[in-house]
PDBQT receptor file of N, H, CA, C and O in Angstrom, charges set to zero:
ATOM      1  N   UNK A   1       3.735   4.733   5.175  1.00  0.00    +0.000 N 
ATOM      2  CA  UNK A   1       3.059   5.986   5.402  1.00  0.00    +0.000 C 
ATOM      3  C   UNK A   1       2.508   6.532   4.098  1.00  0.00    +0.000 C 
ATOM      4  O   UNK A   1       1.479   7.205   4.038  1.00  0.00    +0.000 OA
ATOM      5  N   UNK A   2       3.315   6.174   2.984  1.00  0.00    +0.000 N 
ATOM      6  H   UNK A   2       4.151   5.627   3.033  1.00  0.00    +0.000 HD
ATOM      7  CA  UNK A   2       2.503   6.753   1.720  1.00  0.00    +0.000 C 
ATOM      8  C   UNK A   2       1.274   6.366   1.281  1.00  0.00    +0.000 C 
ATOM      9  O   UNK A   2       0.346   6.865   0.645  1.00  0.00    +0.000 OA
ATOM     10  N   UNK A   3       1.674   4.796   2.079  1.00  0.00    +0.000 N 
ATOM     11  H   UNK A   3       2.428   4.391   2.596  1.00  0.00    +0.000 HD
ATOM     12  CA  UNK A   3      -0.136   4.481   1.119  1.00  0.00    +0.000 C 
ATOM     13  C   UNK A   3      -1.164   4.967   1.736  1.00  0.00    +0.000 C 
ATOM     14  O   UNK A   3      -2.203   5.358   1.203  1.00  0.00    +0.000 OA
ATOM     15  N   UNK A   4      -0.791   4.954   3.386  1.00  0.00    +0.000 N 
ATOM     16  H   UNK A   4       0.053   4.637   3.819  1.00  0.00    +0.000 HD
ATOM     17  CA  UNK A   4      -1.749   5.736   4.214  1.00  0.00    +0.000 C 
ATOM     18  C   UNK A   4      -2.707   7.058   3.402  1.00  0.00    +0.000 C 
ATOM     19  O   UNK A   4      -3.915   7.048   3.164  1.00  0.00    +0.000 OA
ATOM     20  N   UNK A   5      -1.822   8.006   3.134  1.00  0.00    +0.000 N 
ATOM     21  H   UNK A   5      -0.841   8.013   3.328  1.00  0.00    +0.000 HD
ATOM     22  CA  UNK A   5      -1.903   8.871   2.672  1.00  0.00    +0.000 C 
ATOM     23  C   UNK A   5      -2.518   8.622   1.312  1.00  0.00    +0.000 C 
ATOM     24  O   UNK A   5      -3.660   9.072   1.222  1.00  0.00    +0.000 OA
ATOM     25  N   UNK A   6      -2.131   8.125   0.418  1.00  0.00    +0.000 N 
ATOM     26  H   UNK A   6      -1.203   7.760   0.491  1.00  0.00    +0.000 HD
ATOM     27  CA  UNK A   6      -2.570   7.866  -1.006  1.00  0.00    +0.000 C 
ATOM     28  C   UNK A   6      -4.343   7.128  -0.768  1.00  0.00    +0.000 C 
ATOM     29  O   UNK A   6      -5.245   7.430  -1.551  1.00  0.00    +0.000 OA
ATOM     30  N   UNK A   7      -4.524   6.353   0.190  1.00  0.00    +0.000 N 
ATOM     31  H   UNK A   7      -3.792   6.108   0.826  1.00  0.00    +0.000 HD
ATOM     32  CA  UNK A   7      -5.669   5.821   0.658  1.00  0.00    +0.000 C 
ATOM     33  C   UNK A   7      -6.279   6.879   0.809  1.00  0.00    +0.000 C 
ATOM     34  O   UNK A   7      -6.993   7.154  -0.156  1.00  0.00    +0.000 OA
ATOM     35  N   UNK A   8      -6.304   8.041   2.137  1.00  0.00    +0.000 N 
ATOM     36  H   UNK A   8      -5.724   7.818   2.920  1.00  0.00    +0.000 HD
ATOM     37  CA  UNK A   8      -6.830   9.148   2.541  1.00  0.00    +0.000 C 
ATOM     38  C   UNK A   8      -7.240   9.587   1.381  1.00  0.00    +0.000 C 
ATOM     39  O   UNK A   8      -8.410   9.609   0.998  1.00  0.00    +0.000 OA
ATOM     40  N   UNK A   9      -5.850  10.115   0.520  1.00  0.00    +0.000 N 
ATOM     41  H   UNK A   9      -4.900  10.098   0.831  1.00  0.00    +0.000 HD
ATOM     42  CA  UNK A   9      -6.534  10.890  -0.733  1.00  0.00    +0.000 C 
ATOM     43  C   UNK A   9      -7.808  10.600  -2.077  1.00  0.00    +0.000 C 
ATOM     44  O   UNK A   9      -8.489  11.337  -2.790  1.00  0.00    +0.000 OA
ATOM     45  N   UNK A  10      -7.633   9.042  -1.904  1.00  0.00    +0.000 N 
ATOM     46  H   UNK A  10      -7.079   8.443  -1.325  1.00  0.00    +0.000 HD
ATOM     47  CA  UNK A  10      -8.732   8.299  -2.485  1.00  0.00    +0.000 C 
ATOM     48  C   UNK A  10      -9.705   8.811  -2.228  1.00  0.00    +0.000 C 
ATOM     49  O   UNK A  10     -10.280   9.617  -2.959  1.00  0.00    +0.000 OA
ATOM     50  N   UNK A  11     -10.152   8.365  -0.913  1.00  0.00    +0.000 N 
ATOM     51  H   UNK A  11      -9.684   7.710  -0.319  1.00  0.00    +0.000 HD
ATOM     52  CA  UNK A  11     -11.685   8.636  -0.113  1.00  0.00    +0.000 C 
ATOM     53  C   UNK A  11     -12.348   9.887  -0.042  1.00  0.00    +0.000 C 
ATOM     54  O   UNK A  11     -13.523  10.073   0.273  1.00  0.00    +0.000 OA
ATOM     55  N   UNK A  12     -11.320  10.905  -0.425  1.00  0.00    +0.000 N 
ATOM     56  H   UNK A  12     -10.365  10.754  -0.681  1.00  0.00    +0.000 HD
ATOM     57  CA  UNK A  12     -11.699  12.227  -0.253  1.00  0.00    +0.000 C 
ATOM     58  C   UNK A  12     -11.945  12.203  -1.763  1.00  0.00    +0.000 C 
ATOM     59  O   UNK A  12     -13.029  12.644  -2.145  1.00  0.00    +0.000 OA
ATOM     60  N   UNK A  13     -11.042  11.727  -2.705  1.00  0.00    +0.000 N 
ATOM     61  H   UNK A  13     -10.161  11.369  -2.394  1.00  0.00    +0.000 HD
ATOM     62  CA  UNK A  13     -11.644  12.174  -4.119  1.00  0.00    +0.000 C 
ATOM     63  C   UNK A  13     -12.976  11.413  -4.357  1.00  0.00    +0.000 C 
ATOM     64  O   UNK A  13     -13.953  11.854  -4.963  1.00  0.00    +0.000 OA
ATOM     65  N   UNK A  14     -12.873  10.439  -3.892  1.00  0.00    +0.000 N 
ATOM     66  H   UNK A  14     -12.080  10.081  -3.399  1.00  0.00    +0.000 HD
ATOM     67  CA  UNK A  14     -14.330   9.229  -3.892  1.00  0.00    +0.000 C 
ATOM     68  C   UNK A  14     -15.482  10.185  -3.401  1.00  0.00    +0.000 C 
ATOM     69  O   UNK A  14     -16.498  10.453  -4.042  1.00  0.00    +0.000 OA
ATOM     70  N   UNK A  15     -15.132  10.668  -2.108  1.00  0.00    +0.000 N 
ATOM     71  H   UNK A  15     -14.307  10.450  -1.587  1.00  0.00    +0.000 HD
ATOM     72  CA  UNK A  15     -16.464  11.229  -1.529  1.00  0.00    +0.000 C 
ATOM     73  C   UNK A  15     -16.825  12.581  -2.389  1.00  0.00    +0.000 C 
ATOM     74  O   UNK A  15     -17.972  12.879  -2.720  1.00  0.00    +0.000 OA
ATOM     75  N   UNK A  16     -15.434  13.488  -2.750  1.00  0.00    +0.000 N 
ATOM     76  H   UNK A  16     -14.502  13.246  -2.481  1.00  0.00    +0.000 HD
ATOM     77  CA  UNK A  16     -16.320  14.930  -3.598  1.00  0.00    +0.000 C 
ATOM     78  C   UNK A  16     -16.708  14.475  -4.888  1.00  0.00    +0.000 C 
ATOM     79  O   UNK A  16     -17.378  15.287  -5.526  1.00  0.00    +0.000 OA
ATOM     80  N   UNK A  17     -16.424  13.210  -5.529  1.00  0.00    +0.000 N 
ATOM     81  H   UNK A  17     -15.881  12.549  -5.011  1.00  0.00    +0.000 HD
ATOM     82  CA  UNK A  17     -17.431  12.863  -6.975  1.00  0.00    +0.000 C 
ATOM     83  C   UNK A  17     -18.594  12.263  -5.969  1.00  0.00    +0.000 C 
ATOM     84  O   UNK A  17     -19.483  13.103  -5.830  1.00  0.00    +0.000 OA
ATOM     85  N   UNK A  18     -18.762  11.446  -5.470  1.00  0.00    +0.000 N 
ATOM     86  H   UNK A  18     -18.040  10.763  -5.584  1.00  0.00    +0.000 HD
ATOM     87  CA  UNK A  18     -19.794  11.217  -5.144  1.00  0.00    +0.000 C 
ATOM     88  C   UNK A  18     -21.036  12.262  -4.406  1.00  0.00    +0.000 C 
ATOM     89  O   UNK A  18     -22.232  11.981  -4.333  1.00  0.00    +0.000 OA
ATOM     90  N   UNK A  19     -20.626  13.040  -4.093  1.00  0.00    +0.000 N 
ATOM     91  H   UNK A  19     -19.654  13.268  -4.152  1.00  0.00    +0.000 HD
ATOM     92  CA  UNK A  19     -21.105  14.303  -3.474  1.00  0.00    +0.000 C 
ATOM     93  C   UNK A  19     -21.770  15.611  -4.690  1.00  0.00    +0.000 C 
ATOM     94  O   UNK A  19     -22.843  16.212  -4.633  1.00  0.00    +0.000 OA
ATOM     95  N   UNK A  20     -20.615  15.722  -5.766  1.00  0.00    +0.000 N 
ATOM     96  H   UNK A  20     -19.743  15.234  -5.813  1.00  0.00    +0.000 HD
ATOM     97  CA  UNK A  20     -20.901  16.078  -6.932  1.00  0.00    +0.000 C 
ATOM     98  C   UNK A  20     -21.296  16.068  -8.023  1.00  0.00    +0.000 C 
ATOM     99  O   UNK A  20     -21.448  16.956  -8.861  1.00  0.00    +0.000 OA
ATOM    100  N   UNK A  21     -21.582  14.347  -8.013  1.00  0.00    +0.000 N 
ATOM    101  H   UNK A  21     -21.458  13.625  -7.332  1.00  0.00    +0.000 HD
ATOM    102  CA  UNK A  21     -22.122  13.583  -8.896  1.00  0.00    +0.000 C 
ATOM    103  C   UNK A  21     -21.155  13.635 -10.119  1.00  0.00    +0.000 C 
ATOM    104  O   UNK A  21     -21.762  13.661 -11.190  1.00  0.00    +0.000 OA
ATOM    105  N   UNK A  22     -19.489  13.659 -10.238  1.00  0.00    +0.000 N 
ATOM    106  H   UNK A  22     -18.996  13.638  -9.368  1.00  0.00    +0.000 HD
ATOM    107  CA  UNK A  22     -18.572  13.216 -11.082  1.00  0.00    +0.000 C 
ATOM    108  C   UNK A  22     -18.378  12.147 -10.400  1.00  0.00    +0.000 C 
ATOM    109  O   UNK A  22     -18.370  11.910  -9.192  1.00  0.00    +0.000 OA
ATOM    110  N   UNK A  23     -18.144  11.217 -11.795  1.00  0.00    +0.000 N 
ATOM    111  H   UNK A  23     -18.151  11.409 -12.776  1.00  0.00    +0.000 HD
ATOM    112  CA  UNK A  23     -18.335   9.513 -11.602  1.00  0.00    +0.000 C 
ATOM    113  C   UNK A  23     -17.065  10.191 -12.264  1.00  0.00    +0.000 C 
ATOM    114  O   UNK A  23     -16.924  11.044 -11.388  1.00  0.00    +0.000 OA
ATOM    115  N   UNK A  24     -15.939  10.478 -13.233  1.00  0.00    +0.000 N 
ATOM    116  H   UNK A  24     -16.053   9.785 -13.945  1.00  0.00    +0.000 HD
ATOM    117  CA  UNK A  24     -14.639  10.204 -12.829  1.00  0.00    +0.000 C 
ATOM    118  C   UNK A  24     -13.796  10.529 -11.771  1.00  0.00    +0.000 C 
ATOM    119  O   UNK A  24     -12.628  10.233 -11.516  1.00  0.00    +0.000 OA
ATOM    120  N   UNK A  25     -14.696  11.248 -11.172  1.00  0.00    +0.000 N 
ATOM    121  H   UNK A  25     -15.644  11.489 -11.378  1.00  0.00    +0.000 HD
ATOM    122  CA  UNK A  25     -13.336  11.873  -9.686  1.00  0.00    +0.000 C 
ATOM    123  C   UNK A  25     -13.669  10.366  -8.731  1.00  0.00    +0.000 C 
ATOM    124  O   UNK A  25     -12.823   9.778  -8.057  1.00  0.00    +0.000 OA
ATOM    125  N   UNK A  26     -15.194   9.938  -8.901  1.00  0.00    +0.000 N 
ATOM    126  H   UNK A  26     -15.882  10.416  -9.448  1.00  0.00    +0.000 HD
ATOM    127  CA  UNK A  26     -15.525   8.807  -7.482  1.00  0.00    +0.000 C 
ATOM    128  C   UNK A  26     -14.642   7.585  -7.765  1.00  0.00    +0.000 C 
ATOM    129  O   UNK A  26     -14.083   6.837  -6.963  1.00  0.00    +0.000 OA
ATOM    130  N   UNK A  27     -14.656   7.568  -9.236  1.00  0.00    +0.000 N 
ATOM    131  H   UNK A  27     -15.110   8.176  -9.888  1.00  0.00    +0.000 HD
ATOM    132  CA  UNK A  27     -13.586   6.691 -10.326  1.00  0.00    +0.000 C 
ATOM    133  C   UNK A  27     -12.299   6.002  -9.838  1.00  0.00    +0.000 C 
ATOM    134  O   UNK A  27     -11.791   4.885  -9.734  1.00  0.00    +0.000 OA
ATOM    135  N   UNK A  28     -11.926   8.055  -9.460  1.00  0.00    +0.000 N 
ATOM    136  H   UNK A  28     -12.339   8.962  -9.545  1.00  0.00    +0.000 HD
ATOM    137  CA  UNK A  28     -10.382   7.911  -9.804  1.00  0.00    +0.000 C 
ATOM    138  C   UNK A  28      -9.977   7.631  -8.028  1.00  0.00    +0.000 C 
ATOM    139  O   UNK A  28      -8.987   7.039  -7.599  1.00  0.00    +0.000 OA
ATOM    140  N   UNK A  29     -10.842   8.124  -7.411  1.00  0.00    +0.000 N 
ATOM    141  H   UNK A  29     -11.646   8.604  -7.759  1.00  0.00    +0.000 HD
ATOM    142  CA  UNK A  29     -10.562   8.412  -5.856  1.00  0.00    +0.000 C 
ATOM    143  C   UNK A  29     -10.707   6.295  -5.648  1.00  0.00    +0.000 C 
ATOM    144  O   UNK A  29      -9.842   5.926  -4.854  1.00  0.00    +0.000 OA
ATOM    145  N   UNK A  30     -11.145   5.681  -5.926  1.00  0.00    +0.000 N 
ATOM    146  H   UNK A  30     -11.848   5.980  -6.571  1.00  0.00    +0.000 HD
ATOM    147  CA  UNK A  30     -11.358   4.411  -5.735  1.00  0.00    +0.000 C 
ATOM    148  C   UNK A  30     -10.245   3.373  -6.361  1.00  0.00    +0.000 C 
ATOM    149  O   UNK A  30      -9.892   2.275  -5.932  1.00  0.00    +0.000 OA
ATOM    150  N   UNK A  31      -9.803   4.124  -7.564  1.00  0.00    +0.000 N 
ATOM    151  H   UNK A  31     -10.090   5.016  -7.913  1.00  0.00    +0.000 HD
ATOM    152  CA  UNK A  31      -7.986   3.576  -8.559  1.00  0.00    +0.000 C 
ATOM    153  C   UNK A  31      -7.050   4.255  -7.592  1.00  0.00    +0.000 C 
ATOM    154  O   UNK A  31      -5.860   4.087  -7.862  1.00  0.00    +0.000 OA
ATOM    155  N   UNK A  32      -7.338   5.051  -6.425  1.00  0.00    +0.000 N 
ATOM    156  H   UNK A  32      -8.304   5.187  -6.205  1.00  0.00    +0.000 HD
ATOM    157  CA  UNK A  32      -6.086   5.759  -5.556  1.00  0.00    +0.000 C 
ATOM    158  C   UNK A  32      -6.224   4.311  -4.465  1.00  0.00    +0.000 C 
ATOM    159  O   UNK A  32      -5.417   3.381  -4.462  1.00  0.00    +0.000 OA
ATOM    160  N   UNK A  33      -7.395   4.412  -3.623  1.00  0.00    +0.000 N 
ATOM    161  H   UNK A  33      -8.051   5.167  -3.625  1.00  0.00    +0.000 HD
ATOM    162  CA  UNK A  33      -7.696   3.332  -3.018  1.00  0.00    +0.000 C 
ATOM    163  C   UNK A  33      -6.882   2.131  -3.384  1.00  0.00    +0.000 C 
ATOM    164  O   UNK A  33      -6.069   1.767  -2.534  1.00  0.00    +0.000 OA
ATOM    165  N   UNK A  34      -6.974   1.308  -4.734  1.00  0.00    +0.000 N 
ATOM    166  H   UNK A  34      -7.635   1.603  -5.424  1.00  0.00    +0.000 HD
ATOM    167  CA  UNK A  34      -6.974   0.357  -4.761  1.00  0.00    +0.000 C 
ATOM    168  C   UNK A  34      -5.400   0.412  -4.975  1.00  0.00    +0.000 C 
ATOM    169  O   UNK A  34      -4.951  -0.431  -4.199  1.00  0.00    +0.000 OA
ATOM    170  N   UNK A  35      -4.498   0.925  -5.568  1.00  0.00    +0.000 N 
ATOM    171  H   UNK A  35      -4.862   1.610  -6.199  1.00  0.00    +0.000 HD
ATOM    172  CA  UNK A  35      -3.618   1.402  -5.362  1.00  0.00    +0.000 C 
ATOM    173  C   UNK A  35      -2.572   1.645  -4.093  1.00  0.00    +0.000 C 
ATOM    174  O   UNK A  35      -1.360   1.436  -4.142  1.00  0.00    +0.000 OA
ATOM    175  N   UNK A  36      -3.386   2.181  -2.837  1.00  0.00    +0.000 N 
ATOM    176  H   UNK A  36      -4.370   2.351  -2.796  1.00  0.00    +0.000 HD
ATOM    177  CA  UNK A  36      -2.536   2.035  -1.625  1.00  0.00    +0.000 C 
ATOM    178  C   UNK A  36      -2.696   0.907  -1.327  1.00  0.00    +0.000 C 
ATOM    179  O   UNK A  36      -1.748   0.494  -0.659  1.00  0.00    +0.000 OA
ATOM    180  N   UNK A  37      -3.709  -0.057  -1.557  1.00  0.00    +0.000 N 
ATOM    181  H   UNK A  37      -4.479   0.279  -2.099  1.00  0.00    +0.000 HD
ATOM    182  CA  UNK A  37      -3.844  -0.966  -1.044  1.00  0.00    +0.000 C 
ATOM    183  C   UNK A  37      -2.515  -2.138  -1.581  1.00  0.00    +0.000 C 
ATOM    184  O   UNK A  37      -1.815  -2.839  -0.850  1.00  0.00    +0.000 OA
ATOM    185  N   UNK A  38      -2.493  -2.052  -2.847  1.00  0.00    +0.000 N 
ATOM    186  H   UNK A  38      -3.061  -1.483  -3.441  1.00  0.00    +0.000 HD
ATOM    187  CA  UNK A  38      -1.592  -2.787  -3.729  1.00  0.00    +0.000 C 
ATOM    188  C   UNK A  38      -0.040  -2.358  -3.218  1.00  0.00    +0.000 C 
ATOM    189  O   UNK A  38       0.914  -3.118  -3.383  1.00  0.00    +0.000 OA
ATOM    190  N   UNK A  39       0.079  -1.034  -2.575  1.00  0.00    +0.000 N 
ATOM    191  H   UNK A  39      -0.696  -0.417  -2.440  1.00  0.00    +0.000 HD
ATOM    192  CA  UNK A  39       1.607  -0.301  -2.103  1.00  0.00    +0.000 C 
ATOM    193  C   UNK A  39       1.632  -1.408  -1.023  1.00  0.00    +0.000 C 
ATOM    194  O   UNK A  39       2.600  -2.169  -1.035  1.00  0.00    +0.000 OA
ATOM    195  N   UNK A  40       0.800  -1.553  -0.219  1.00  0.00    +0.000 N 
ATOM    196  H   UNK A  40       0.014  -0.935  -0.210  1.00  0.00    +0.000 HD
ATOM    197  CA  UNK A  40       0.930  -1.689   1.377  1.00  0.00    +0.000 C 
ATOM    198  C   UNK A  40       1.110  -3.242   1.042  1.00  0.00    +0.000 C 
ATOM    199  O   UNK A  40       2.070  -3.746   1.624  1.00  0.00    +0.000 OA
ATOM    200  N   UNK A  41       0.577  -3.863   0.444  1.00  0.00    +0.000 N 
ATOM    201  H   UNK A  41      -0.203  -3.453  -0.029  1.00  0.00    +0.000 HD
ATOM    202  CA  UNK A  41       0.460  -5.306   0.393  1.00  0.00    +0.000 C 
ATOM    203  C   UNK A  41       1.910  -5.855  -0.279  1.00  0.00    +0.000 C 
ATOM    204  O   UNK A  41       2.087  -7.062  -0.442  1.00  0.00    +0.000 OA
ATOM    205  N   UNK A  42       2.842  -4.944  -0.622  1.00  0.00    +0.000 N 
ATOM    206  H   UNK A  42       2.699  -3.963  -0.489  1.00  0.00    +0.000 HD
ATOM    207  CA  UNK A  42       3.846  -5.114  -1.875  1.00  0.00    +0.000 C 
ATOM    208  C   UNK A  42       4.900  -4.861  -0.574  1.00  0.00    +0.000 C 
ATOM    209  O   UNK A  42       5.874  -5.611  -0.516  1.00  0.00    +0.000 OA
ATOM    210  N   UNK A  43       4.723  -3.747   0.551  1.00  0.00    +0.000 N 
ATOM    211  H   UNK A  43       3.931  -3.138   0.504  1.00  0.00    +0.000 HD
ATOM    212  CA  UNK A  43       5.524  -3.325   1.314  1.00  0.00    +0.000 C 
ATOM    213  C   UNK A  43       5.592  -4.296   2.552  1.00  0.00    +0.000 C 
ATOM    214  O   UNK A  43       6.515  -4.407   3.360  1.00  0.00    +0.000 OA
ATOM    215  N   UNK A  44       4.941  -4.664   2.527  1.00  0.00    +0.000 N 
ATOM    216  H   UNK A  44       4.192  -4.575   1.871  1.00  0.00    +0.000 HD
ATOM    217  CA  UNK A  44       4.577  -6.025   3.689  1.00  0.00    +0.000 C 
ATOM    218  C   UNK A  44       5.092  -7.149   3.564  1.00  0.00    +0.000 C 
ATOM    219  O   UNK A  44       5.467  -7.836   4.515  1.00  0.00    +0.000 OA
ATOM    220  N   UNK A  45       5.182  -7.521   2.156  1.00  0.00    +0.000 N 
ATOM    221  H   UNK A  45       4.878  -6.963   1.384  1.00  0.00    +0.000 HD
ATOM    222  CA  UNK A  45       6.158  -8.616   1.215  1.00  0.00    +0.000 C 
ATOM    223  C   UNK A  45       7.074  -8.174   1.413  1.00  0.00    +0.000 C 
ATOM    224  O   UNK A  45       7.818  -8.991   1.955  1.00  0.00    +0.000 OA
ATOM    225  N   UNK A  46       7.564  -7.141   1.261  1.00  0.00    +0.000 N 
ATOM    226  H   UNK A  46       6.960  -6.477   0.821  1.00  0.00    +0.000 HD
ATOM    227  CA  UNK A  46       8.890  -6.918   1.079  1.00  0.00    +0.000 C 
ATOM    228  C   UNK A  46       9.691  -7.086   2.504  1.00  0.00    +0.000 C 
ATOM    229  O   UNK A  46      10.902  -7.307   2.477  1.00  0.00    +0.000 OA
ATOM    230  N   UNK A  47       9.216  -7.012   3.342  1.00  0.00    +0.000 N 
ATOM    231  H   UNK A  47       8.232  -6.833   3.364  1.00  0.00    +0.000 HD
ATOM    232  CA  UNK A  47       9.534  -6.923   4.969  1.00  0.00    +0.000 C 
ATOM    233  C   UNK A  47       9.909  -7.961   5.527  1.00  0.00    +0.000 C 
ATOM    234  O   UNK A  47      10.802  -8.196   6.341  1.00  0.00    +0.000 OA
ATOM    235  N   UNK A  48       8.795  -8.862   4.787  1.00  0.00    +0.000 N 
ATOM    236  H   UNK A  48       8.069  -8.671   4.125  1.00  0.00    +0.000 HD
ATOM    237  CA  UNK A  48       8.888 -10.241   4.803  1.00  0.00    +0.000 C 
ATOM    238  C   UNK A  48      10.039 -11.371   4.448  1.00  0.00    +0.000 C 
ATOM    239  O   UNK A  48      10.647 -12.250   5.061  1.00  0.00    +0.000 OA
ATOM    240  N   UNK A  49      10.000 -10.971   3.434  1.00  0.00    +0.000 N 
ATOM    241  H   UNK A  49       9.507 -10.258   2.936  1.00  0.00    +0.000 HD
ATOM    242  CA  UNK A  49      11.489 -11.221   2.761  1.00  0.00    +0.000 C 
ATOM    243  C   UNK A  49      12.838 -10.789   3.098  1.00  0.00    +0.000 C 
ATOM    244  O   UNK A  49      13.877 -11.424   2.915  1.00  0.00    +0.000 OA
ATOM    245  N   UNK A  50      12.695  -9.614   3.622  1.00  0.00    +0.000 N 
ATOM    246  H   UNK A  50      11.851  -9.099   3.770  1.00  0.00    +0.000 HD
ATOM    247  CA  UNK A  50      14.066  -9.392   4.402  1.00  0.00    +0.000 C 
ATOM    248  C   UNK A  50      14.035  -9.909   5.660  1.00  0.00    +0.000 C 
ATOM    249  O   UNK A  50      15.143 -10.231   6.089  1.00  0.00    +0.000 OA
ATOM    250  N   UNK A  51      13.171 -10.077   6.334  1.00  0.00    +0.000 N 
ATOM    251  H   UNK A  51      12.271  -9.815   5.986  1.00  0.00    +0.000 HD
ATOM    252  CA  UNK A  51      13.346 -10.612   7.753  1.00  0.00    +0.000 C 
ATOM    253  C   UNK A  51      13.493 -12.261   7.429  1.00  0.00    +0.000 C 
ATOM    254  O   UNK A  51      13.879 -13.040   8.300  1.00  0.00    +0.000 OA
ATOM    255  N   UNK A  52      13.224 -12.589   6.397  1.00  0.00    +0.000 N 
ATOM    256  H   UNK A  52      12.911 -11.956   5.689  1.00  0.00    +0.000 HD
ATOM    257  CA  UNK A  52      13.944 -14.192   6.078  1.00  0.00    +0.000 C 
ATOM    258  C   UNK A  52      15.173 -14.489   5.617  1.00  0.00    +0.000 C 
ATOM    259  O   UNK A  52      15.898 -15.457   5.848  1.00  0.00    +0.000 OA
ATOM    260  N   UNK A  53      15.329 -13.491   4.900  1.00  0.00    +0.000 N 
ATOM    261  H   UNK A  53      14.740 -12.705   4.712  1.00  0.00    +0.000 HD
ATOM    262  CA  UNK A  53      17.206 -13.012   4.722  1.00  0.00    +0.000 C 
ATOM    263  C   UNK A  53      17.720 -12.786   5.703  1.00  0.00    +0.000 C 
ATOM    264  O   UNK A  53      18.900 -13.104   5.850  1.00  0.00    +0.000 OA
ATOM    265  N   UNK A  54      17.006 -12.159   6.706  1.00  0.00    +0.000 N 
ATOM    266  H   UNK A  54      16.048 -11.901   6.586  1.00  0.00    +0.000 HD
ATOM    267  CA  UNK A  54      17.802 -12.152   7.687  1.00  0.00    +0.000 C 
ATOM    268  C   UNK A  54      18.551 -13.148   8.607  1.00  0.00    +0.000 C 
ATOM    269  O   UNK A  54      19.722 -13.205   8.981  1.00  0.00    +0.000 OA
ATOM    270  N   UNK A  55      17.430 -13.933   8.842  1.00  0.00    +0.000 N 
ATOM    271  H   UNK A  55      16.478 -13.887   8.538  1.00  0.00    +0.000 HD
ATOM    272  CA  UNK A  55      17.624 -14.769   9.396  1.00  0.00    +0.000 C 
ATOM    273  C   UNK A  55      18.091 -16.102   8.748  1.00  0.00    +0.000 C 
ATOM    274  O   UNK A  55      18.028 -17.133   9.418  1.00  0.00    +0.000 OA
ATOM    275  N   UNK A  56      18.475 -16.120   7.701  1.00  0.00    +0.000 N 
ATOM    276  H   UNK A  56      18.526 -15.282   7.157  1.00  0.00    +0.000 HD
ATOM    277  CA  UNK A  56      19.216 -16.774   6.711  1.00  0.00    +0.000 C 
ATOM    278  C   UNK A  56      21.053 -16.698   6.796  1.00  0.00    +0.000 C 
ATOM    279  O   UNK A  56      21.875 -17.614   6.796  1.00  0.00    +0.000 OA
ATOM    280  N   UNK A  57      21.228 -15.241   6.862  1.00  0.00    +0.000 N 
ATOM    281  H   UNK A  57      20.560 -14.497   6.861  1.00  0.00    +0.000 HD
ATOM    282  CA  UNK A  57      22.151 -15.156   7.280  1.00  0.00    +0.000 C 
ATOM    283  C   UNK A  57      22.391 -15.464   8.296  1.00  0.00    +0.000 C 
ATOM    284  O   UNK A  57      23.293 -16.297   8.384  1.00  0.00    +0.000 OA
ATOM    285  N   UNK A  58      21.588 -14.870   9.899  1.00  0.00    +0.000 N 
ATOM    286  H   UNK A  58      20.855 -14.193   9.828  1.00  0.00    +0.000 HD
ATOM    287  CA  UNK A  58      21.975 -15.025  11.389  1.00  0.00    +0.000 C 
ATOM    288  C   UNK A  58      22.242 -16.610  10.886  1.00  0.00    +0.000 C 
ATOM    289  O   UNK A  58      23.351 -16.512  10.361  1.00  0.00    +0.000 OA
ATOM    290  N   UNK A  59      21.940 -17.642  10.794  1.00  0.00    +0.000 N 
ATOM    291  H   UNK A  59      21.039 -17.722  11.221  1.00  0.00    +0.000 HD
ATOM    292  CA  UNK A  59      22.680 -19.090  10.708  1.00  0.00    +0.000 C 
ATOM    293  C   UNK A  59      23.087 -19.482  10.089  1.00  0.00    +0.000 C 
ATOM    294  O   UNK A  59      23.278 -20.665  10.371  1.00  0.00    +0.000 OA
ATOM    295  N   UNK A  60      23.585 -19.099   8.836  1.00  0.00    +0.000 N 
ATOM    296  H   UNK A  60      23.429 -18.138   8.607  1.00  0.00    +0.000 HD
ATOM    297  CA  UNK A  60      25.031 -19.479   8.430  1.00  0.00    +0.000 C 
ATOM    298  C   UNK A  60      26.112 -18.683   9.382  1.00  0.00    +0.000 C 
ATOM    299  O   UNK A  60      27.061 -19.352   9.792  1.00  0.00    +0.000 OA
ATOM    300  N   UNK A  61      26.040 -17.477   9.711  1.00  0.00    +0.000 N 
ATOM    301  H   UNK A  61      25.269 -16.934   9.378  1.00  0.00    +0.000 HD
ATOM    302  CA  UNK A  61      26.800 -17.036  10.310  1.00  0.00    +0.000 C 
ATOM    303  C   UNK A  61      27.188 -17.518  11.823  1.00  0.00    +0.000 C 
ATOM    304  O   UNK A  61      28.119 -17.225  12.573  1.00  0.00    +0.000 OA
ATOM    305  N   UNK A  62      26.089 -18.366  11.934  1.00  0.00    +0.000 N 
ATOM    306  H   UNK A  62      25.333 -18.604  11.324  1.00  0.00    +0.000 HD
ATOM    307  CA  UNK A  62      26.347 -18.933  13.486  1.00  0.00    +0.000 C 
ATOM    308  C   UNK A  62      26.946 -20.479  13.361  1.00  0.00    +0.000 C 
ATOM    309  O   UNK A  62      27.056 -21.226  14.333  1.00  0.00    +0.000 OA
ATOM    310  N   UNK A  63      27.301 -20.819  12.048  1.00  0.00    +0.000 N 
ATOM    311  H   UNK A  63      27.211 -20.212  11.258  1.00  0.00    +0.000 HD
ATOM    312  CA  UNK A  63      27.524 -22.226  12.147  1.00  0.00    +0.000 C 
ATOM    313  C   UNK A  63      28.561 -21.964  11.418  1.00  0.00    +0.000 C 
ATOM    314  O   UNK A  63      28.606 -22.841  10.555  1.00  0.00    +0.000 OA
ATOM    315  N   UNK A  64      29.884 -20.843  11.225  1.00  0.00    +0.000 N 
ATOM    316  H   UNK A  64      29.847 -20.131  11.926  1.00  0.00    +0.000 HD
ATOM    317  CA  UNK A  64      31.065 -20.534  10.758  1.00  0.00    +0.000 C 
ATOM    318  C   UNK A  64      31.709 -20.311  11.967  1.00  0.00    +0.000 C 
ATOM    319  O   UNK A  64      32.895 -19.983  11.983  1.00  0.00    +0.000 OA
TER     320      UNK A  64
């Protein structure tokens, strides 16, 4: 849910520089972007990896 949010907040800083013609707000709103993107992709791994632990355990534990 954060990156959701951290994304949102990008696009909105992206769109008022671009709207205002500040190239560091369109800048920075696009380093928020790229940023949730990097959260979500890190959080997805991580999910990943526990659901293989998981099931790492479920069979050792089934063959004790």
């Amino acid at each position: 849910m954060g990156s959701k949010m951290d994304d949102l907040k990008g696009q909105a800083k992206e769109a008022a520089g671009n709207a205002t013609g500040d190239k560091d707000l369109e800048r920075e709103g696009k380093l928020d972007q790229a940023g949730a993107t990097i959260k979500e992709k890190f959080e997805d791994a991580k999910d990943k990896v526990e659901e293989v632990v998981d099931k790492v355990k479920d069979k050792i534990a089934d063959k004790q």
